[in-house]
C-alpha positions as CSV (number, residue, x, y, z in Angstrom):
1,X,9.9,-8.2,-18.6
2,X,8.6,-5.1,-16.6
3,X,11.7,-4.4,-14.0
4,X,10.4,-5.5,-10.6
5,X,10.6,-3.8,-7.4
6,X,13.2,-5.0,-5.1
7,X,12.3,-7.2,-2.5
8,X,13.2,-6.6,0.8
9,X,13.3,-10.6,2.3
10,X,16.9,-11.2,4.6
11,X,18.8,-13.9,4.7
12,X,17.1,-17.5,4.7
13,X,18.6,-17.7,8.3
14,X,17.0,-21.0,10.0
15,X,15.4,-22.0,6.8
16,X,18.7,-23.2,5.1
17,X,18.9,-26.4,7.4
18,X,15.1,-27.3,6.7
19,X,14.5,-30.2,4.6
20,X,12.2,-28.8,1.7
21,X,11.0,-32.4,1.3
22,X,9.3,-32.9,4.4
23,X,5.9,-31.0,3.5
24,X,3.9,-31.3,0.3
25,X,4.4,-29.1,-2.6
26,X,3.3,-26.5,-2.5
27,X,3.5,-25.3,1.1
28,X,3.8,-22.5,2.8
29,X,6.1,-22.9,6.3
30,X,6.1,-20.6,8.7
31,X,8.7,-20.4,11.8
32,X,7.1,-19.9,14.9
33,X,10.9,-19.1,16.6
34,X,11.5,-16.1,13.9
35,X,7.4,-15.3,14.3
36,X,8.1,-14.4,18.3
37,X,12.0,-13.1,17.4
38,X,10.1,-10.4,15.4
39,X,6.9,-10.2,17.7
40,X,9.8,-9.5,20.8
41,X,11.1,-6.6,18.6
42,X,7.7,-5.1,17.9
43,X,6.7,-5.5,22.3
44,X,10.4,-4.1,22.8
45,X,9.4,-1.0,20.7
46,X,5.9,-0.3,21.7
47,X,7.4,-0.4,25.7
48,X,10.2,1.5,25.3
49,X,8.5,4.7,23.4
50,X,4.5,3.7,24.8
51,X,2.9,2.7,21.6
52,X,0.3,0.6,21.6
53,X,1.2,-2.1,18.4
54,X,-1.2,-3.9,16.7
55,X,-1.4,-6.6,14.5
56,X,-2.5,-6.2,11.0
57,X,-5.1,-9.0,10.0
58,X,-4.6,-7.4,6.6
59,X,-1.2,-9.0,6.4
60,X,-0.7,-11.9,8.3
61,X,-3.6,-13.9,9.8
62,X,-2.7,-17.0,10.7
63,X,-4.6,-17.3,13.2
64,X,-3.2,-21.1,14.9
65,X,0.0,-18.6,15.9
66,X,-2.8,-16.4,17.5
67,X,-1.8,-17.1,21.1
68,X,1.8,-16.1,20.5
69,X,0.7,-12.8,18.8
70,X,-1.2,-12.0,21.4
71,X,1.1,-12.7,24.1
72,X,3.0,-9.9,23.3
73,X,1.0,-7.2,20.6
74,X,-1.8,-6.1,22.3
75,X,-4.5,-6.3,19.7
76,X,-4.9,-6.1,16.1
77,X,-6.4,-4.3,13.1
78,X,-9.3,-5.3,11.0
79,X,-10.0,-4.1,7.4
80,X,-14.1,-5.0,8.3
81,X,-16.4,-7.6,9.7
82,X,-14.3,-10.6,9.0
83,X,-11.5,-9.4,10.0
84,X,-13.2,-7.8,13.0
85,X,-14.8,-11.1,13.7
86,X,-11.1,-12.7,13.6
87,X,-9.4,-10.5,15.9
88,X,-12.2,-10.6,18.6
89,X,-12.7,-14.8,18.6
90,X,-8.9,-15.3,18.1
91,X,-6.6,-12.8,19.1
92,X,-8.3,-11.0,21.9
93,X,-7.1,-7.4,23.3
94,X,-8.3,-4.2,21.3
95,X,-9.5,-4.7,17.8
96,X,-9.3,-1.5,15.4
97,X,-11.6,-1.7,12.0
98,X,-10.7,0.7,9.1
99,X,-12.8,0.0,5.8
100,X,-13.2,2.5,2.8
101,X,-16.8,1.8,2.9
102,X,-19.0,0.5,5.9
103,X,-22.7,-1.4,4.5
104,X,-25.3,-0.7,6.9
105,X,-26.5,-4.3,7.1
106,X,-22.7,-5.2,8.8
107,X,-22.2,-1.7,10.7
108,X,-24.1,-2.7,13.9
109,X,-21.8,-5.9,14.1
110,X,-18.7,-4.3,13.5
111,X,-19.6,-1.6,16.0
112,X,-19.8,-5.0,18.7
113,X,-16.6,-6.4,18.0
114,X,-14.5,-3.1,17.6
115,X,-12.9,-0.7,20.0
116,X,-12.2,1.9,17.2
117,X,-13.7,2.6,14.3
118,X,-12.2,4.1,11.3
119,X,-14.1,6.4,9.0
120,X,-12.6,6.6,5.6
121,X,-14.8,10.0,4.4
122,X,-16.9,12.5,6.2
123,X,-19.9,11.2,4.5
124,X,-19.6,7.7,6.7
125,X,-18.8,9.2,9.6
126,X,-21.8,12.0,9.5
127,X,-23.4,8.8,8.7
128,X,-22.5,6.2,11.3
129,X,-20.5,8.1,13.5
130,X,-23.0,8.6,16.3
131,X,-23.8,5.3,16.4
132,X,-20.8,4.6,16.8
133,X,-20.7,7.1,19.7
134,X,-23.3,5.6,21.0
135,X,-21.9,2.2,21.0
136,X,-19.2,3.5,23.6
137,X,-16.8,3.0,20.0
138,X,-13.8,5.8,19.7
139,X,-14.4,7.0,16.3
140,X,-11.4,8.1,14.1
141,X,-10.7,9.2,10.9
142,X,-8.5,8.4,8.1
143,X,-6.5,11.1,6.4
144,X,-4.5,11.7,3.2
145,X,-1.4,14.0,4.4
146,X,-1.1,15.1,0.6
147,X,2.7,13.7,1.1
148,X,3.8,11.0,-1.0
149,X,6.6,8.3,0.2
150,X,5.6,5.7,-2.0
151,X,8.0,4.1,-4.7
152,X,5.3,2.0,-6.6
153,X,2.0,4.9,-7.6
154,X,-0.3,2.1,-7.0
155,X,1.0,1.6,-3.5
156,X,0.8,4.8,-2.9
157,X,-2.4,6.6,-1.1
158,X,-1.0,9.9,-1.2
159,X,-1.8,9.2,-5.3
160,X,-3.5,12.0,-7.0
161,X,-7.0,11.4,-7.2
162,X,-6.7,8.4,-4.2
163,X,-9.7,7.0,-2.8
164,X,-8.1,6.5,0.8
165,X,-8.5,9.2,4.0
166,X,-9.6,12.4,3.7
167,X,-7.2,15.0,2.2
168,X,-5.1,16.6,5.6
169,X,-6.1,20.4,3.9
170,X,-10.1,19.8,4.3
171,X,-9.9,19.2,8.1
172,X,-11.8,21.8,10.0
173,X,-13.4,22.0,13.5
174,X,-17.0,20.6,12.2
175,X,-15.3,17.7,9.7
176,X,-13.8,17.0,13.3
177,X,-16.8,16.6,15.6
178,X,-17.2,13.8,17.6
179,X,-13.7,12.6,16.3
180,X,-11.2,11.2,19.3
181,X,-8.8,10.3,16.8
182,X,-6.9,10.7,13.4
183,X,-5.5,7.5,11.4
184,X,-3.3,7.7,8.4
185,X,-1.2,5.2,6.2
186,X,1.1,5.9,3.4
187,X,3.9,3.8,3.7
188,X,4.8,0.4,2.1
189,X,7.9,-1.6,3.1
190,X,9.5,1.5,4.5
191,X,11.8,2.9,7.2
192,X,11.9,5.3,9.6
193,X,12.8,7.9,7.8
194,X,9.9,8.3,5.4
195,X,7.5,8.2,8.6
196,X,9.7,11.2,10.7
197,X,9.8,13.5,6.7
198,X,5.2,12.5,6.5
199,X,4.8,14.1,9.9
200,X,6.9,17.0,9.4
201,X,4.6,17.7,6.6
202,X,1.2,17.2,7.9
203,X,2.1,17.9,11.8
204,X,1.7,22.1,10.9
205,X,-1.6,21.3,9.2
206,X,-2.9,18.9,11.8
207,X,-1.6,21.4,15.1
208,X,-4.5,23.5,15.5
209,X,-6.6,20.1,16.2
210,X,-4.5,18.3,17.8
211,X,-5.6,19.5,21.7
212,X,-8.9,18.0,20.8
213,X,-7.5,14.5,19.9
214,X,-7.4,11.4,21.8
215,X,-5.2,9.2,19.6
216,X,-3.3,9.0,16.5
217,X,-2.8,5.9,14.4
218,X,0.3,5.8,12.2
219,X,-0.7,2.7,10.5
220,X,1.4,0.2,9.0
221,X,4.1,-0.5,6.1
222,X,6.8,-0.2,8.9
223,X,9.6,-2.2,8.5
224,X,10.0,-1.8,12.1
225,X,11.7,-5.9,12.4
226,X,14.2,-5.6,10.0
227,X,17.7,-5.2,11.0
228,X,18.6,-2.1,9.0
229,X,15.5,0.0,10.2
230,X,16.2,2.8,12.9
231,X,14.0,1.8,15.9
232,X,16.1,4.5,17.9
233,X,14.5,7.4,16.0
234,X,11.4,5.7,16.0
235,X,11.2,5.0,19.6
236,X,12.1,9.1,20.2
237,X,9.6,9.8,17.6
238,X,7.1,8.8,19.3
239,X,7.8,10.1,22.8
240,X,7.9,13.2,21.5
241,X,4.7,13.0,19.5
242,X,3.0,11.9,22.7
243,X,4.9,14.1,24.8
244,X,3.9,17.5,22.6
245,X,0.1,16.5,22.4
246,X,-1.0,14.6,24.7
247,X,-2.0,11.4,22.7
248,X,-1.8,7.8,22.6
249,X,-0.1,6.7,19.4
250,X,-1.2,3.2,17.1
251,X,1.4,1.6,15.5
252,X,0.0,-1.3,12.9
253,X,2.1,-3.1,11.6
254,X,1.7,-6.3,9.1
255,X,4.8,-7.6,7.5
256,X,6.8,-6.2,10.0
257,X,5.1,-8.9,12.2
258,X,6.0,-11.9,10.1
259,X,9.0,-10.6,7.7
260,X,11.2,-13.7,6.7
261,X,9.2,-15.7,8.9
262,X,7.9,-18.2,6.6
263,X,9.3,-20.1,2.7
264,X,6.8,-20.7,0.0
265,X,8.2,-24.6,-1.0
266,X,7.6,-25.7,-4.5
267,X,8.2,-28.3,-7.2
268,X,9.5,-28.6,-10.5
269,X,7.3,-29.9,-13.1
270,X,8.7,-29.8,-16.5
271,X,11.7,-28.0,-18.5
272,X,11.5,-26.9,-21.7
273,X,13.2,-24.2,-24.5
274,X,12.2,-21.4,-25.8
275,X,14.1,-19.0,-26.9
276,X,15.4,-19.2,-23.1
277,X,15.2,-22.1,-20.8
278,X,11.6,-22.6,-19.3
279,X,10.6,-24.4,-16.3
280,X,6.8,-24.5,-15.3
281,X,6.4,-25.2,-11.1
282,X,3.6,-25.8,-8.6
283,X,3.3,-22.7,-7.4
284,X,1.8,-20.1,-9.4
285,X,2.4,-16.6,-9.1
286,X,-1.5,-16.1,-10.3
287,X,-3.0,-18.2,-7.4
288,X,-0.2,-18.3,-4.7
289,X,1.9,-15.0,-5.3
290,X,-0.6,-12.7,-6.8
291,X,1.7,-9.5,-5.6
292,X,4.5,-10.7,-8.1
293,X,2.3,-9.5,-11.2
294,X,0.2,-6.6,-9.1
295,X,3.1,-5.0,-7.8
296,X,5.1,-6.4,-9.9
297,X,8.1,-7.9,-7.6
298,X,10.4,-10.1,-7.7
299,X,10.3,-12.7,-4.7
300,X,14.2,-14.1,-3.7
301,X,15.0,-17.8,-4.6
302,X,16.4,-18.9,-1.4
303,X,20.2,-19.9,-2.3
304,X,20.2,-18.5,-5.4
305,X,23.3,-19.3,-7.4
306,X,25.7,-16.2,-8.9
307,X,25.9,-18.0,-12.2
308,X,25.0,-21.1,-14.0
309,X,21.5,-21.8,-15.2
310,X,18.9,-19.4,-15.9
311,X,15.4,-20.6,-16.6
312,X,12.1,-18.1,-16.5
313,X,9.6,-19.7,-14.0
314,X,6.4,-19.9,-14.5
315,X,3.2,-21.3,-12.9
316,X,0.5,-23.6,-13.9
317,X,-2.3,-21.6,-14.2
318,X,-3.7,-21.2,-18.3
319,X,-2.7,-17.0,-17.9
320,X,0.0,-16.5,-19.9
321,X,1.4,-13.3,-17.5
322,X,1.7,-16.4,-14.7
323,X,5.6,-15.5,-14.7
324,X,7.8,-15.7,-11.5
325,X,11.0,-14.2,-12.6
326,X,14.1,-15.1,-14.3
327,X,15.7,-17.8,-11.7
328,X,19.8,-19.1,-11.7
329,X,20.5,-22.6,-10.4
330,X,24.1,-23.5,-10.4
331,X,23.0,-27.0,-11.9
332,X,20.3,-28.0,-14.6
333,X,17.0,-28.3,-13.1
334,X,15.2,-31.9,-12.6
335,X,11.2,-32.7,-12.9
336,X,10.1,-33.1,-8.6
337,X,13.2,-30.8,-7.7
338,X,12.2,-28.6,-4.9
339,X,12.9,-24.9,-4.3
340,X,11.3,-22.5,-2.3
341,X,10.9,-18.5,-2.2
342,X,11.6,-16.6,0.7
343,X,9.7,-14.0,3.2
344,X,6.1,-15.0,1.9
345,X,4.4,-15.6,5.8
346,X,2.6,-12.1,4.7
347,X,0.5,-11.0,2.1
348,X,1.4,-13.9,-0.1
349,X,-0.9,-16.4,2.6
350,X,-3.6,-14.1,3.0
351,X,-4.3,-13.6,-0.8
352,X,-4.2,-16.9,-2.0
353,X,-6.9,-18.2,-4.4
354,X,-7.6,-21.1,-7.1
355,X,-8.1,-19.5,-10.2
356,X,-8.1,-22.5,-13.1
357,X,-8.5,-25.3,-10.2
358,X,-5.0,-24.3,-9.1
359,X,-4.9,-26.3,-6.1
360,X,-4.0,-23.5,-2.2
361,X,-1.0,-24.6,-1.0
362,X,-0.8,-26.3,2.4
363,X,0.3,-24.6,5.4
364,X,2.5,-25.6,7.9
365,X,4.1,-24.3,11.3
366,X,7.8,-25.0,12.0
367,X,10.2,-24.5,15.2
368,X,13.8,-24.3,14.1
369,X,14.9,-24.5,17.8
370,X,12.9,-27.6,18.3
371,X,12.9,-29.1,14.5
372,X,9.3,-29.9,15.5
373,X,7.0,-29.7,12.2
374,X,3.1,-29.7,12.0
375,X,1.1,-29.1,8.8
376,X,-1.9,-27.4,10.1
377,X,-3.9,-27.2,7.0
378,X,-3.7,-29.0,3.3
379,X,-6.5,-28.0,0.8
380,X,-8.6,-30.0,-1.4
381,X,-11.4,-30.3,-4.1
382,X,-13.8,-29.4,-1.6
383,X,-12.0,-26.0,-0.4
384,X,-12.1,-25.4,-4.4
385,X,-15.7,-26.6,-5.3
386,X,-17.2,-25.4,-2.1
387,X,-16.3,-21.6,-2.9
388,X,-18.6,-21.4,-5.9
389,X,-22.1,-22.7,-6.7
């Protein structure tokens, strides 16, 4: 099998004393206590160095945990009118849209539920960007620094050839006009570090523009809520940054927002050899975990044992890629055993979809403080059926 990248969940924490059985299979479970433990972080950050956070739709939308992400980011960001739409009804406070490509019959209705709007190439903002002027909209741009962080190419924007922001070196005074701000986003599941080493190489290139700027948004793939990342330098980062040109900075992040908030509970449905031992499960990396084949990465089994037996799991969809990974249990498995994969609240949720009839897998909201459990949606025929025609 292709070597996977390395997944950065934690420790199941809370989720060890949860009983896997008391939500149908499969089901995603989300804990609203680790939710606001990481939204806490994320409000500490942006008051101590005077960013302005924002949740990324993108990543994590669940929007029945919309009042507690709003009750301490102070907006979110939208990847276009859906998501715009989203972030206005549910979440409230500012709404920032970036897409690589506007349509003019949804422009006008983005323009009414955004604050700023993100132009991914000079040809959509020449062609939109008055109106969105006009609109009283702060229009901003997205740009390529021409740096590269990224460990997987296709995760990385700085790519050669990429289709995302305008490369940093064809910024001049008239690609600028009418722009109040500058976005970019190149990192993935990163640190501080590869942030502070991406301005250092675009900040000489950007400095002549800078005094004309009202904002700059740093975008997302900040692992700003996990414990090893250095919030210290970022919170100095970015009082410096403001400090040395006068802007307001946008942070936006995604997974940072739910990382190891939520399980991904499945079931064991048969066992078999072949060449290795083989166990096919409810959840399918196809439908459920589509990230485990794209990126390709190996989600961690929570309580994994060291040693004992190893079976390759695999979904239920017909593709015959629909491979999990290679999986120990320290005993033999047994047909309805339940398991569950950990840190899948983002990205996993929001990209769902039921290729072969593969049934969505229900969703549920958890306190661990409280042991309270509510299963806010389960999926159906009709969710499958009423999607096509």
């Amino acid at each position: 099998m292709t070597q996977p990248m390395q997944t950065q969940a934690g420790d199941a924490g809370a989720f060890r004393q949860f009983d896997l059985g008391r939500v149908p299979s499969p089901c995603f479970v989300v804990d609203e206590v680790a939710l606001e433990a990481n939204l806490k972080v994320l409000a500490d950050v942006g008051a101590a160095s005077g960013a302005r956070m924002l949740s990324a739709l993108k990543a994590f939308s669940m929007f029945a945990l919309a009042p507690l992400v709003r009750s301490y980011l102070l907006g979110t960001c939208a990847s276009g009118l859906h998501e715009a739409r989203l972030g206005r009804e549910e979440y409230g406070g500012e709404v920032t849209t970036f897409s690589t490509g506007y349509k003019e019959s949804e422009i006008d209705e983005i323009l009414s539920l955004s604050d700023h709007l993100i132009f991914n190439s000079l040809g959509q903002k020449d062609r939109f960007g008055a109106r969105a002027q006009a609109a009283g909209v702060s229009v901003g741009l997205r740009i390529n620094p021409q740096h590269s962080e990224g460990e997987v190419e296709k995760y990385d924007p700085c790519q050669p050839c990429s289709r995302l922001g305008v490369p940093v070196s064809h910024l001049n005074s008239a690609a600028l006009d009418g722009v109040a701000g500058l976005h970019m986003h190149t990192l993935c599941e990163q640190g501080f570090a590869p942030l502070r080493r991406t301005w250092e190489a675009v900040e000489p290139l950007l400095a002549p523009h800078m005094a004309r700027l009202q904002w700059i948004n740093l975008g997302g793939g900040h692992h700003i809520t996990r414990d090893d990342y250095d919030r210290a330098g970022l919170i100095e980062f970015i009082k410096q940054l403001r400090a040395r040109h006068g802007v307001e900075v946008y942070l936006e992040p995604g997974e940072a927002v739910a990382l190891d908030a939520g399980i991904l509970v499945g079931e064991i449905l048969d066992t078999f050899e072949n060449t290795m031992p083989v166990a096919i499960t409810d959840i399918s990396a196809t439908c459920h975990m589509p990230d485990v084949i794209e990126a390709p990465y190996r989600p961690a089994l929570m309580d994994e044992a060291e040693a004992g037996h190893t079976y390759r799991l695999g979904g239920p969809s017909c593709l015959a890629g629909d491979i999990i990974g290679d999986y120990t249990w320290a005993a033999p498995l047994e047909i309805g055993q339940r398991f569950a994969f950990l840190d899948q609240a983002h990205y996993s949720m929001v990209k769902t979809n039921t290729f072969n009839g593969v049934p969505l897998p229900a969703i549920a909201i958890w306190n661990s403080r409280t042991d309270d459990l509510r299963i806010q949606r389960a999926f159906g025929y009709q969710d499958f059926k009423e999607r096509l025609s």
